[in-house]
C-alpha positions in Angstrom: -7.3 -11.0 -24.0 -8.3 -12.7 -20.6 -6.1 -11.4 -17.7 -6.5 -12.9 -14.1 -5.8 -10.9 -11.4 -4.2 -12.9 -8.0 -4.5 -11.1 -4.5 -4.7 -12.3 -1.1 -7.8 -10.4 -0.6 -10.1 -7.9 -2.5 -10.4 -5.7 0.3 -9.3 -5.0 4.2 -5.3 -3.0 3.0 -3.3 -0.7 0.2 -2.7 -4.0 -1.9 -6.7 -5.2 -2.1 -7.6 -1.7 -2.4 -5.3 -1.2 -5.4 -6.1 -4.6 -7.3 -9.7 -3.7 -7.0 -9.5 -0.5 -8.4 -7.3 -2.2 -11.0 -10.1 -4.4 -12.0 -12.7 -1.9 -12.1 -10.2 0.2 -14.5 -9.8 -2.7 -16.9 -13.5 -3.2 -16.8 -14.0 0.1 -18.3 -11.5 -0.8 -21.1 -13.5 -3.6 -22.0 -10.6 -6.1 -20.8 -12.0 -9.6 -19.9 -10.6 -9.2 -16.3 -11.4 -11.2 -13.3 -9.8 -11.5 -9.5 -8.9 -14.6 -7.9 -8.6 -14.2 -4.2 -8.3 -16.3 -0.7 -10.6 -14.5 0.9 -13.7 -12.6 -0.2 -15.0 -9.9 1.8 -16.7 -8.2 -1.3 -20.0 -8.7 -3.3 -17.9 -7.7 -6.9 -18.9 -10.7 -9.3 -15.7 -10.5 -10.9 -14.0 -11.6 -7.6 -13.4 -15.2 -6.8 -12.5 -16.9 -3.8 -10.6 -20.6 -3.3 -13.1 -21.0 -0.3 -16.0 -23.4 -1.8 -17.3 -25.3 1.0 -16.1 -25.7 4.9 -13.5 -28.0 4.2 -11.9 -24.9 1.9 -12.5 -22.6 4.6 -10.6 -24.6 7.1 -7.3 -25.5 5.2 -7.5 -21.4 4.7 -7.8 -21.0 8.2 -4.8 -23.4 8.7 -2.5 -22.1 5.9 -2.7 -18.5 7.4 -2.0 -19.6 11.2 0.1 -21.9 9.6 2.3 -19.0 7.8 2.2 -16.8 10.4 2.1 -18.4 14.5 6.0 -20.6 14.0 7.4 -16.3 13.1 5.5 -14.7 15.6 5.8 -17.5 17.9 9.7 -18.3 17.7 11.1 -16.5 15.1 9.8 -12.6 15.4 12.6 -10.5 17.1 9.5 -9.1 18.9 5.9 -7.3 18.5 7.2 -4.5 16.0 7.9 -7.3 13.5 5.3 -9.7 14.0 3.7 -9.2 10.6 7.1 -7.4 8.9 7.9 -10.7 7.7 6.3 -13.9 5.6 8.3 -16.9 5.5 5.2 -18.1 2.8 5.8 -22.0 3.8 2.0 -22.1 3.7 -0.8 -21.8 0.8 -2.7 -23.2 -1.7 -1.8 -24.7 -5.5 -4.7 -22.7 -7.5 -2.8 -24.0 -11.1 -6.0 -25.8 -12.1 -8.6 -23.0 -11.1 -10.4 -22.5 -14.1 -9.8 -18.9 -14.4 -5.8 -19.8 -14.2 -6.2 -22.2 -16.8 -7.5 -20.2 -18.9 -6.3 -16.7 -19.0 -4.0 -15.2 -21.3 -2.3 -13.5 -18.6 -1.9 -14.2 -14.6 -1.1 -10.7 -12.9 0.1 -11.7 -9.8 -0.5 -8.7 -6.7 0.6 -9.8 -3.0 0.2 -13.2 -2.4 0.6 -13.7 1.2 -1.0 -14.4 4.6 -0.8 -18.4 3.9 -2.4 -17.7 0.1 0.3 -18.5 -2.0 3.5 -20.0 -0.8 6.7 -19.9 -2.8 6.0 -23.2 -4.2 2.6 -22.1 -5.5 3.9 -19.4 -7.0 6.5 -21.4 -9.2 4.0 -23.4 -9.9 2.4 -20.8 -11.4 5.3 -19.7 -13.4 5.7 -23.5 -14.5 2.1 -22.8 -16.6 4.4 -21.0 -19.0 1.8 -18.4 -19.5 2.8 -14.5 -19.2 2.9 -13.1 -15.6 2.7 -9.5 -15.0 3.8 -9.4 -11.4 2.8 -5.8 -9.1 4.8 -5.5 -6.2 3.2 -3.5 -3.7 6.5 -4.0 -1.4 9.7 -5.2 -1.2 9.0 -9.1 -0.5 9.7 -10.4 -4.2 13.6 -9.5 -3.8 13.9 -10.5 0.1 14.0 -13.2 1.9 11.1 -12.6 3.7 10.5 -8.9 5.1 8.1 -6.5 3.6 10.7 -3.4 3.9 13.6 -4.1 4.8 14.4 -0.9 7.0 18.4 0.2 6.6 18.8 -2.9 6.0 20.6 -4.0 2.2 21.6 -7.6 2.7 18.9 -8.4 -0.2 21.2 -6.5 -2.8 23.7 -9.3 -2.4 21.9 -12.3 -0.1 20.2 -12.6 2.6 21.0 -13.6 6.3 21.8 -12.8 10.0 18.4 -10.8 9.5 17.8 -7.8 12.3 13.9 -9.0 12.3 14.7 -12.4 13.6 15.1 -13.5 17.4 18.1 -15.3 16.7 19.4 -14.1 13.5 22.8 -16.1 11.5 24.3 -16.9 8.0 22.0 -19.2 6.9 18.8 -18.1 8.8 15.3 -18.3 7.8 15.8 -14.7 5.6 18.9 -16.5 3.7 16.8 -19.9 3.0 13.8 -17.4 2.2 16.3 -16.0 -0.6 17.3 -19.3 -2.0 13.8 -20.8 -2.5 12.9 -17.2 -4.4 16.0 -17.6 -6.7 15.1 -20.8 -7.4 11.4 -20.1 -7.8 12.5 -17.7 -10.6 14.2 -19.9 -12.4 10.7 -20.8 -13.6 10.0 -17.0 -14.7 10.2 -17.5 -18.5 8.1 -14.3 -19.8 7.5 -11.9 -16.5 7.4 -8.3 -16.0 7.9 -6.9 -12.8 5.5 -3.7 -12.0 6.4 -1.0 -9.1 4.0 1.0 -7.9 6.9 4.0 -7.5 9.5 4.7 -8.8 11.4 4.4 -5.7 10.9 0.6 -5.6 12.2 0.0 -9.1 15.0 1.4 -8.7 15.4 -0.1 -5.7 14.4 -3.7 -7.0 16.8 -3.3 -10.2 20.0 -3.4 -7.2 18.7 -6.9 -5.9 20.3 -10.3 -6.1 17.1 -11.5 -7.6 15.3 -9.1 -10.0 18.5 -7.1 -11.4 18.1 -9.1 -14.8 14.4 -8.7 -15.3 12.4 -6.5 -16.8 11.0 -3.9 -14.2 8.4 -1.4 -15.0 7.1 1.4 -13.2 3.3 2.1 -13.4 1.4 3.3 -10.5 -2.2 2.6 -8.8 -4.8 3.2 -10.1 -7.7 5.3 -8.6 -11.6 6.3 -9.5 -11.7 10.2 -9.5 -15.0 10.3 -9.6 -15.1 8.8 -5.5 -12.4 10.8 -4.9 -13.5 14.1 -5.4 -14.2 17.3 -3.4 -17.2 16.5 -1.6 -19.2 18.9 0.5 -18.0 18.0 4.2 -21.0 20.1 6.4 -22.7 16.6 7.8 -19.6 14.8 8.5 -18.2 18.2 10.6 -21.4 18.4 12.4 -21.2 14.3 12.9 -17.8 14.2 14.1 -18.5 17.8 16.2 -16.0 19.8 14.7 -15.7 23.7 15.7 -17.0 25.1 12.2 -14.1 27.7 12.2 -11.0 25.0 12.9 -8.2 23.7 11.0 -8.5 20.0 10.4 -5.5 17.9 10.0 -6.4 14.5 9.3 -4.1 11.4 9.6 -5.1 7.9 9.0 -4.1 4.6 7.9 -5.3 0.9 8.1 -3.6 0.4 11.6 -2.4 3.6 12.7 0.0 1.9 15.1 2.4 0.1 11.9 5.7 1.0 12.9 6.1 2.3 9.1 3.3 4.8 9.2 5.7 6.9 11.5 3.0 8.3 14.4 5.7 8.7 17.0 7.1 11.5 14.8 3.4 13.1 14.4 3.2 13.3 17.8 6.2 14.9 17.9 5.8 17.4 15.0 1.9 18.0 16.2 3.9 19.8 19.6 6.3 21.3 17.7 3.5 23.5 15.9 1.5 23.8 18.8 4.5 25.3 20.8 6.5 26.8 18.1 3.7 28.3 15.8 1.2 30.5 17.8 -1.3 31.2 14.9 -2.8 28.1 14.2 -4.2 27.3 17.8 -7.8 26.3 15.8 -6.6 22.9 15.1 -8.3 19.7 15.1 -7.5 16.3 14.4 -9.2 13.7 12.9 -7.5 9.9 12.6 -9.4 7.1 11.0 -8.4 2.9 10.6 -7.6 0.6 13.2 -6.9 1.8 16.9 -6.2 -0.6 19.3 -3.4 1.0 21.5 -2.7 4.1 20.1 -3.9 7.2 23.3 -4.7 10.0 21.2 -4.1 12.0 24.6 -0.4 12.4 23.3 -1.9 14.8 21.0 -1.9 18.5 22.2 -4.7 19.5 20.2 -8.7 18.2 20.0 -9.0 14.5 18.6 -12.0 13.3 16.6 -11.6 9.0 15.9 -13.5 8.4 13.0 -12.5 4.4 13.5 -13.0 2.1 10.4 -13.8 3.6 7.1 -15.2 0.9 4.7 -16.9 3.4 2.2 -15.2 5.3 -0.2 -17.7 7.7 -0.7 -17.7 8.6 3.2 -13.6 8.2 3.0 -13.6 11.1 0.1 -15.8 13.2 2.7 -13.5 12.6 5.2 -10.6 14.2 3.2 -13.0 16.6 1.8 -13.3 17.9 5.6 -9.7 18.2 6.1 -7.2 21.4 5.6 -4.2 19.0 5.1 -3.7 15.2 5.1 -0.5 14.0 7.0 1.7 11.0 6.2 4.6 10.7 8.8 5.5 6.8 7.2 8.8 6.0 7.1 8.5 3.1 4.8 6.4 3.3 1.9 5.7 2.5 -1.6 3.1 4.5 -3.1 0.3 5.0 -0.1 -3.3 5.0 -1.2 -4.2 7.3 1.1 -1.9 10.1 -0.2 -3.1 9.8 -3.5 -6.8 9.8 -2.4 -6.1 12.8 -0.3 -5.1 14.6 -3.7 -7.7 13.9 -5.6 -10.2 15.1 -2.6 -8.1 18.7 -3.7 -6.4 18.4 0.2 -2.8 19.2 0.3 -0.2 16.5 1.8 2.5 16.5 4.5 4.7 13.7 4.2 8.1 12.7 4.7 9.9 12.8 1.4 10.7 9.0 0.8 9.7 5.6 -0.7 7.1 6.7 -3.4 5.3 9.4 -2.1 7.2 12.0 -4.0 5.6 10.5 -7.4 2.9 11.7 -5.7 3.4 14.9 -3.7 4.9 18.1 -5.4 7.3 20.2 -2.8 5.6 23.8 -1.8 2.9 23.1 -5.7 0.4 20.6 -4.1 1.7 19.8 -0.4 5.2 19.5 1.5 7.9 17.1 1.5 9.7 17.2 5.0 12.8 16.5 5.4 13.3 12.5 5.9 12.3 12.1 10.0 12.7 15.5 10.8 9.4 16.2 13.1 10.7 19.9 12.9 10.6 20.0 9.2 6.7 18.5 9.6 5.6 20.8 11.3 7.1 23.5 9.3 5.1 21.5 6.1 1.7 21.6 8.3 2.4 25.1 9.2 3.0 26.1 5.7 -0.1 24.4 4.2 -2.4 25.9 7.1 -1.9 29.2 7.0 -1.3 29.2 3.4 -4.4 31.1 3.0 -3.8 33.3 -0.4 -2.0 30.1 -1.7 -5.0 27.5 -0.7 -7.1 27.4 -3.7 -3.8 26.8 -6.2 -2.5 24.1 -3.6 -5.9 22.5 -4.0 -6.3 22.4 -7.6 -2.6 21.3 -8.2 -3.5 18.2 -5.4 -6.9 17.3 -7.8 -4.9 17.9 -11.0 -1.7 16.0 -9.9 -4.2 12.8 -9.7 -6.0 13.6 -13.0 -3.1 13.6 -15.1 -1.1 10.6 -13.7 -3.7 8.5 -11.3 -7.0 7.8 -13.4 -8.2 4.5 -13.9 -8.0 5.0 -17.6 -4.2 6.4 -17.7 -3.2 3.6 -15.4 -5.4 0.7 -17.1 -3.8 2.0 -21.1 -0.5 1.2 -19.3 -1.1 -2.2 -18.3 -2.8 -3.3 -21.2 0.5 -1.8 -23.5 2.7 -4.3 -21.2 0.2 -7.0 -21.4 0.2 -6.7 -24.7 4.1 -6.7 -24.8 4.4 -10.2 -23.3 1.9 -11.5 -25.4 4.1 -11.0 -28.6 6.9 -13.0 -27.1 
C-alpha cells in the first residue's frame, strides 16, 4: 500500500507539524508513505516539494500572494482576519506528480496558502483513487474561513460573512461554498478525518459533509521527544529563580486572535491579585512575537522566541509547572498534547478539542469557556497542588501514552485506509 501524504508545508505550524509526525508514524509501520509539499523547509527524504527549478519557485511565490493580497487587500474586514480566511483561487494541478499517480491512497492535510486551489483539489478527486482527507480546521465545510467564530451560516450556506469588508447574499463566503459543493461532487470514495471530536461533530451539521463518512482520529505524536526531560540548563539559560513557579504559554504566533492572550493577561492579574501564595511565578512564552508587550504581564517574563527543535521544545515544557492555553478556537492544539506528554499539567479553556486532550481536576483544568476568573482558579489549582503534583504529572504523560502514540494513531489510519481500499 502506497499512501501520499499532501500538505502545504512539512514544517513552520499545527498542520505541518502533525503530517510530519504522521509520516514518521507510518514509517515505523512499514507503510510506503511519502509527503508531497509546496514548500520544503526540511531535510526528511520522504518529503517532496513542487519547487524544481526557479521558474517553480516563482509561480509559488505568485500563487501564494496571489491567494492571499486581493483578501487582505480589499476583501479582509480588517487585520484580525487577514489570514482567517482562504478564498483558494490560487495553486498548482499536482495530478501528474509521480507520487500522485501512483499511490494507492492521496491523504490530503491543509492545502492552502496558494498550494492547492479548489480546482486542484477536484482534480484530485477526478483520479478516482481513495482520499483520506484530515481536516486540521473547519475550511472543508465553509466557504472560506478557518473557524468560523459564532458564526453557523456554513450549516445551511454561506453569505453576508462577518470576516468580509463588505459582506452580502452572494459574497465571496457564499461563491466559496458553491465551488466546494461542486468540488465534492467529484468525491467518489473519501473519508473525512477530525483531529477532535469537537470538529466531527461539528462537520457532520454542515451543508457539505453531513452525507459523508466522518471519522475521528487524532494527531499523532513521538513520546520518546516528548518526554520529561531534565530542565537545569535551560533554567539557568533562560535565568529563572531556581525556587519559582513557571507557567509557560506559547504558540506559533502568540498574537492569533484564537490563541486567546487578552484573557491570559487578564487571568495572569487575577492570580496575582486574588491569590497571595503563589507570588514565585515566572513566565515563559515561546513562537512568534512581533507586537505582543509582555509588560502587561504582572509577573517576570522570560521570551524564549522561535523553537525549531523538538528536543529543546520538550525541555521547555519539562521546565514548566503548568502549560496554559487561553485559545478560543481550536481543534486539537499540538502544543497541549506535547505539554502532556512532557508530564506538565494544562490550563485551558474547555472547548474545540482540547477536552480529548485535558482531563478536568485528573491531568490539568478545564476553565470555564472565557472566564479569565475561572483560569486563574485552574493555574491556582495546578500550582499549589503540591501533594497532588506527582499524580497530575503521570496522569498528563499517561493520557498521551494511551491515546497519542505514533503507533496507536498510525493502526488507525491504516484500518481506514484499508477500508477504502475494499470499496
Amino acid at each position: 500500500m502506497k499512501v501520499t501524504l499532501i500538505n502545504t508545508s512539512d514544517a513552520g505550524g499545527g498542520a505541518p507539524a502533525a503530517c510530519m509526525r504522521l509520516l514518521k508514524a507510518l514509517e515505523l509501520k512499514q507503510i510506503d508513505a511519502s509527503m508531497r509539499v509546496q514548500e520544503k523547509k526540511t531535510k526528511e527524504p520522504l518529503v517532496e516539494s513542487i519547487v524544481y527549478d526557479f521558474w517553480s519557485g516563482l509561480k509559488v511565490k505568485f500563487n501564494f500572494l496571489y491567494e492571499r493580497l486581493p483578501f487582505i487587500w480589499f476583501r479582509a474586514k480588517d487585520k484580525s482576519v487577514r489570514f482567517a480566511f482562504s478564498a483558494a483561487d490560487a495553486g498548482t494541478d499536482i495530478t501528474q506528480q509521480t507520487d500522485i499517480l501512483y499511490a494507492d491512497v492521496l491523504h490530503l492535510h491543509w492545502t492552502n496558502s496558494g498550494f492547492l486551489s479548489i480546482k486542484n483539489l477536484k482534480q484530485l478527486f477526478q483520479l478516482n483513487k481513495p482520499v483520506v482527507w484530515t481536516l486540521h480546521d473547519m475550511w472543508a465545510f465553509t466557504g472560506g474561513c478557518h473557524y468560523s467564530g459564532d458564526c453557523d451560516h456554513f450549516l445551511n450556506e454561506c453569505g453576508n460573512c462577518w470576516m468580509l469588508r463588505k459582506p452580502y447574499d452572494e459574497d465571496l463566503s457564499f461563491r466559496g461554498l458553491m465551488r466546494k459543493k461542486y468540488m465534492l461532487k467529484a468525491a467518489k470514495n473519501v473519508v473525512f478525518v477530525t483531529c477532535s471530536h469537537w470538529l466531527a461533530n461539528v462537520a457532520r451539521t454542515s451543508t457539505l459533509l453531513k452525507g459523508f463518512r466522518i471519522e475521528t482520529i487524532p494527531n499523532p505524536i513521538d513520546t520518546e521527544i516528548f518526554s520529561p526531560k531534565d530542565n537545569t540548563a535551560t533554567r539557568e539559560k533562560l535565568g529563572i529563580s531556581p525556587n519559582a513557579k513557571v507557567i509557560l504559554f506559547g504558540a506559533a504566533n502568540i498574537m492569533d486572535r484564537r490563541k486567546g492572550i487578552s484573557y491570559l493577561v487578564e487571568a495572569l492579574d487575577i492570580l496575582r491579585n486574588k491569590y497571595t501564595d503563589v507570588r514565585d511565578v515566572e513566565i515563559v512564552i515561546f513562537g512568534k512575537n512581533k507586537a505582543f508587550d509582555t509588560g502587561l504581564f504582572p509577573f517576570t517574563v522570560h521570551e524564549a522566541g522561535i523553537i525549531t527543535s523538538q528536543e529543546e521544545l520538550a525541555t521547555l515544557y519539562s521546565l514548566a509547572d503548568v502549560f496554559v492555553s487561553p485559545a478560543i478556537e481550536d481543534n486539537l492544539p499540538n502544543t497541549v498534547m506535547e505539554a502532556l506528554a512532557c508530564a506538565t499539567p494544562v490550563v485551558a479553556f474547555n472547548t474545540g478539542g482540547i477536552p480529548d486532550m485535558v482531563d478536568h481536576l485528573k491531568n490539568g483544568y478545564l476553565a470555564e469557556y472565557k472566564s479569565a476568573a475561572d483560569f486563574a482558579t485552574g493555574m491556582h489549582y495546578v500550582l499549589t497542588a503540591v501533594t497532588n503534583k506527582p499524580k497530575l504529572a503521570a496522569n498528563a504523560r499517561n493520557k498521551v501514552l494511551n491515546n497519542f502514540s505514533n503507533e496507536r494513531v498510525a493502526e488507525k489510519y491504516i484500518a481506514v485506509y484499508q477500508s477504502i481500499l475494499k470499496k
